[in-house]
N, C-alpha and C positions, 0 to 999 in steps of 0.2 A: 254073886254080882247082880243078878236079878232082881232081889233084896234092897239092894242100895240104891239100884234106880228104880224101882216104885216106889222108895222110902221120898225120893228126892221130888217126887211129883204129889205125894198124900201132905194135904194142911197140915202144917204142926200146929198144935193147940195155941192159939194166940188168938185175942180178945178178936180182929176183926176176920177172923178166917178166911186169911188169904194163902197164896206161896209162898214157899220162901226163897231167900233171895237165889239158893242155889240153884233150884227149880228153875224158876227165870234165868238163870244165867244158863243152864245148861241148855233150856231149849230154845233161848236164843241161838247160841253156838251150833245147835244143830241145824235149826233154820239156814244159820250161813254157810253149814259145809254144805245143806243138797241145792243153796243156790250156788254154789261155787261149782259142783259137781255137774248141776244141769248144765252151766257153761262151758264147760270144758268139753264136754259132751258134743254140747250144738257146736261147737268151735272145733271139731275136730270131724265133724257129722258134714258141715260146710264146705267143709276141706274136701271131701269126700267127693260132694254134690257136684263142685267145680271143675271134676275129673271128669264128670259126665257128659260124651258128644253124643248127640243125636243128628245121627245123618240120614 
């Protein structure tokens, strides 16, 4: 599995050496799960906070 995903990050041989498009798609989709993640996180970490009395 390891395999596939360094495959999916190395250039394929194409004239202007770039990613490919799967590349970009996957680590888009990753960028949006750990922004989804840190939200859910801070939104439940908040939650938390608001328990909090200080007397």
């Amino acid at each position: 599995m390891m395999r596939r995903v360094a495959a999916l990050f190395t250039p394929h041989l194409r004239t202007d050496g770039g990613y490919s498009t799967e590349a970009v798609v996957v680590t888009a989709l990753l960028a949006l799960l750990a922004v989804g993640a840190v939200a859910v996180i801070s939104d439940a970490v908040m939650e938390r906070v608001d328990e909090i009395t200080l007397e």
